[in-house]
C-alpha positions, 0 to 999 in steps of 0.5 A, spaced: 656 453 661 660 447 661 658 441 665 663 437 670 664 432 665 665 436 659 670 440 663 673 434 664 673 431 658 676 437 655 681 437 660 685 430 657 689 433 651 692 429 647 700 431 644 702 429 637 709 433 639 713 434 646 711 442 648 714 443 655 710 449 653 704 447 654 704 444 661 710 450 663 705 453 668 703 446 671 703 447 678 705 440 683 704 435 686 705 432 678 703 426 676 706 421 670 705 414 668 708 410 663 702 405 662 704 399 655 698 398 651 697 390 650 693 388 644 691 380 642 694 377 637 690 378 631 685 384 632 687 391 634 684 393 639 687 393 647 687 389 651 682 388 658 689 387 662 691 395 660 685 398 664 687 393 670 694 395 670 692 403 669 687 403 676 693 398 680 698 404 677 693 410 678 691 407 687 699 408 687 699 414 685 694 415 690 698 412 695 704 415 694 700 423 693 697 421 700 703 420 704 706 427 701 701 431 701 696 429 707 691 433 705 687 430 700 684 437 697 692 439 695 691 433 689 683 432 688 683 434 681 688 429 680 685 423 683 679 426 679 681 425 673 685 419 675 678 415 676 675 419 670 681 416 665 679 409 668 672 409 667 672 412 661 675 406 657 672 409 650 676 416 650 681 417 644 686 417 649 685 409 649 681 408 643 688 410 639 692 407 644 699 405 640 704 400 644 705 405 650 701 411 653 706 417 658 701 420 661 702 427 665 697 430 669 696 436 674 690 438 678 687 442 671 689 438 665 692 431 663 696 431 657 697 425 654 703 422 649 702 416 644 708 413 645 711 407 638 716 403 643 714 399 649 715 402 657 715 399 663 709 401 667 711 407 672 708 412 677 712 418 678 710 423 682 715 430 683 715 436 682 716 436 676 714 431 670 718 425 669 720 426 661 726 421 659 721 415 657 719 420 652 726 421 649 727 415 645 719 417 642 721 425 640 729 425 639 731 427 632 729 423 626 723 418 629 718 423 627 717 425 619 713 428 614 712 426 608 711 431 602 707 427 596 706 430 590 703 428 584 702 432 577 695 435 579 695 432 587 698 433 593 698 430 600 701 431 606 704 424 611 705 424 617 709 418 619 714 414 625 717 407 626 710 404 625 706 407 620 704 413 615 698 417 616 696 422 611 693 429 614 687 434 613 689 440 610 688 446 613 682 450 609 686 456 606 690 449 603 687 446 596 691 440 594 688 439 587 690 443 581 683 443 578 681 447 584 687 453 584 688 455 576 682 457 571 682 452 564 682 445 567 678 441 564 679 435 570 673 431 570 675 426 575 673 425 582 677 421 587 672 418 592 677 417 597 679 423 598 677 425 604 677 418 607 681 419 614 689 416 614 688 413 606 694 413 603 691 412 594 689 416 590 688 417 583 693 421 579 690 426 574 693 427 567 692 431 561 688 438 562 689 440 554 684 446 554 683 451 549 689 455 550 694 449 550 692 447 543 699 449 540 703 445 545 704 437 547 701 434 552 708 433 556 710 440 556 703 442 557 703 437 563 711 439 565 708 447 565 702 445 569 707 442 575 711 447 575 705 452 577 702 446 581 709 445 585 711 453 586 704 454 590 704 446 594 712 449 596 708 455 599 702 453 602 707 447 606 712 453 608 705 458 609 701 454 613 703 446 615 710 447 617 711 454 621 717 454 626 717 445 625 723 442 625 721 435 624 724 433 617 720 432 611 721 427 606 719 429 598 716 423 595 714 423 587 716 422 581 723 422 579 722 427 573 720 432 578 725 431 583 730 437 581 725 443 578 722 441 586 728 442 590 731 447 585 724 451 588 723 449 595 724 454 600 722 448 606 728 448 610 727 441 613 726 437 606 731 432 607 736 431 601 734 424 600 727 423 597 722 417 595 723 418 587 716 414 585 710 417 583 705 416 589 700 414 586 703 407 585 704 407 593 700 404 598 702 406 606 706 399 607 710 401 601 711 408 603 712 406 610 718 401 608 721 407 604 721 412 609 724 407 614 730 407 610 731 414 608 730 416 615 735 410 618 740 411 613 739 419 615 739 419 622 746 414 622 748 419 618 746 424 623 749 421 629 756 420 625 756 428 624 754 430 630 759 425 634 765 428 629 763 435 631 762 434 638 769 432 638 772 438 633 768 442 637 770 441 645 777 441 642 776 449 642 771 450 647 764 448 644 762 442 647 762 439 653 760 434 658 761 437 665 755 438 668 755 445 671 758 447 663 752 443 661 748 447 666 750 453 665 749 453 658 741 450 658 741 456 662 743 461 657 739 457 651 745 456 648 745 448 648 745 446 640 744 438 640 744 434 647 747 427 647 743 422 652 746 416 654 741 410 653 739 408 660 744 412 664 742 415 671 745 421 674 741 422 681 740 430 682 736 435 680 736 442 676 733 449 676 732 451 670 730 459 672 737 459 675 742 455 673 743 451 680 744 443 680 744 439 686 746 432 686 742 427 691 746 421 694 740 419 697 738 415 691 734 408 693 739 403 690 733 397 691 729 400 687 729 397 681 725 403 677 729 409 673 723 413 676 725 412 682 722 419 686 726 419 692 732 420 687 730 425 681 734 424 675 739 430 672 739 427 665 731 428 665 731 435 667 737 437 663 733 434 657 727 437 659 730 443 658 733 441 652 727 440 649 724 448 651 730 451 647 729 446 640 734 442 641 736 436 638 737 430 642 739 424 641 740 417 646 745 413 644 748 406 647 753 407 651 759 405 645 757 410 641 757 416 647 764 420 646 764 420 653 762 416 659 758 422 664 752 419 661 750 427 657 754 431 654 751 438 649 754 441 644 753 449 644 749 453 638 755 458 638 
């Protein structure tokens, strides 16, 4: 039977994604901070100013859950776990901490993010989660993977806008050829191969046994990918990709670009790719050519979707009212949602019935997007966008096709 501190420890999940579903039956008052991560110049590690400026944004949210709910044993598992989240500086919360941390926590759970891009501190306490800071971290196009695949190895990268990291594979998932196919004479162990976040390794080459000894080593090498590449192509479908939509880059060598994409079933491989071998790569230099491809990728992307938006209000498939916009999140019809970067729209959203509210009682003093007494409709139109797949993109307000501050384009 769990002790108190394992149950909560236990209870600080951390998402590498936005699911909404995971906290869908998350009862208020809710809790959500938006905390920056400080780090000295030289080491990386956080800064003590953080934990000072997470406990003055914890005794807010202690202030403002007692002046909305007087009664302290509506909100005790929050303050519980707020005073567990400062004492305990050595979590992997804290200690993985990139530049900021969004944080959104229940009387049974936290459920922490890993934001790559600065916030404000912020404390939001509602009814619902504040989701919009986290947008600019989950739209379309900021998370990537990378699909490294050598003669007789593959690895899979997970990467964003600050850096690559590969993952551990699943255990049905072999990532070596020599551990697939029978009559490899592979003798060669790389010792980094289970190294956490290691990016190197050593390609192996030639496996001449018996059987080969009529043909060349280059057709030998060439029959050996192509069975190689056929079972990396399904256990990537099979096993790490699923019902995931984030895009994934092919990264190897430029002679076996096209046998790959002539085989692969992955619906998300984007149709540009790394073409070196990725044993020549190190994580800088894999970092720096994702960027380039995801970048020119999501310019092409906004450009499409800005020209289809247009075709499609045209006849009736696009809109920027907001009751067409309601309406449409409420029969899961909306295909791709256009935020306005920094644009508010005070008023709130149900999404089990469709009604929507604007509140002209927003506190135009406050200086915070976050603002309690005003619920934002942006936010709630996004996290319902977020629960039926659909892309988001937050555009300044020149490229906006409107100036609403939201528009959708339907999925049919």
């Amino acid at each position: 039977m769990k002790d108190a501190r394992t149950e909560l420890r236990d209870s600080v999940i951390v998402l590498d994604h936005f699911d909404p579903k995971a906290y869908e039956n998350a009862e208020p008052p809710l809790v959500s901070i938006y905390l920056p991560i400080h780090r000295t110049q030289r080491e990386d590690r956080r800064d003590e100013w953080d934990m000072i400026e997470f406990k003055d944004l914890k005794e807010e949210a202690e202030r403002t859950l007692r002046k909305k709910f007087p009664k302290e044993e509506d909100w005790a598992g929050i303050a519980e776990r707020l005073n567990y989240l400062l004492e305990k500086e050595d979590l992997p919360l804290w200690v993985n901490a990139g530049k900021s941390l969004g944080l959104f926590i229940t009387n049974g759970n936290v459920f922490a993010f890993n934001l790559e891009f600065d916030v404000k501190p912020a404390v939001v306490v509602s009814d619902t989660f504040y989701v919009k800071p986290l947008l600019r971290n989950w739209q379309y196009g900021t998370q990537y993977y990378i699909l490294e695949l050598g003669n007789d190895r593959f690895s899979w990268v997970k990467g964003n806008r600050n850096g690559v990291k590969r993952q551990h594979l699943p255990q049905e998932v072999h990532d070596y050829f020599s551990q697939l196919f029978a009559n490899s004479d592979d003798t060669v162990a790389d010792m980094r191969k289970d190294e956490e976040g290691s990016l190197d390794y050593i390609t192996l080459e030639g496996h001449l046994s018996p059987y080969h000894d009529r043909k060349s080593r280059k057709e030998v090498s060439q029959e050996e990918f192509e069975k190689f590449a056929r079972y990396v192509n399904k256990a990537v479908d099979d096993y790490l990709v699923d019902k995931d939509t984030t895009p994934i880059i092919l990264c190897c060598a430029p002679e076996h670009v096209s046998f790959f994409r002539k085989i692969s079933t992955l619906r998300h491989l984007l149709p540009v790719g790394i073409e070196k071998d990725p044993a020549g790569l190190d994580g800088k230099m894999l970092l720096e050519d994702a960027l380039t491809i995801m970048d020119t990728q999501r310019e092409a992307n906004v450009k499409q979707v800005l020209e289809q938006y247009a075709l499609d209000a045209s006849k009736g498939r696009a809109t920027d009212d907001y009751n067409a916009i309601a309406l449409a999140l409420l029969e899961r019809k909306v295909s791709v949602l256009l935020v306005q970067e920094g644009k508010d729209i005070p008023g709130t959203y149900d999404p089990k019935t469709g009604e929507m509210f604007f509140d002209p009682a927003g506190d135009p003093k406050d200086d915070l997007n976050e603002d309690p007494a005003s619920p934002d409709l942006v936010d709630a139109f996004a996290q319902a966008a977020l629960a039926q797949d659909a892309h988001i993109y937050v555009l300044p307000a020149e490229k906006m096709p409107v100036d609403r501050g939201v528009a959708a384009i339907y999925r049919y």
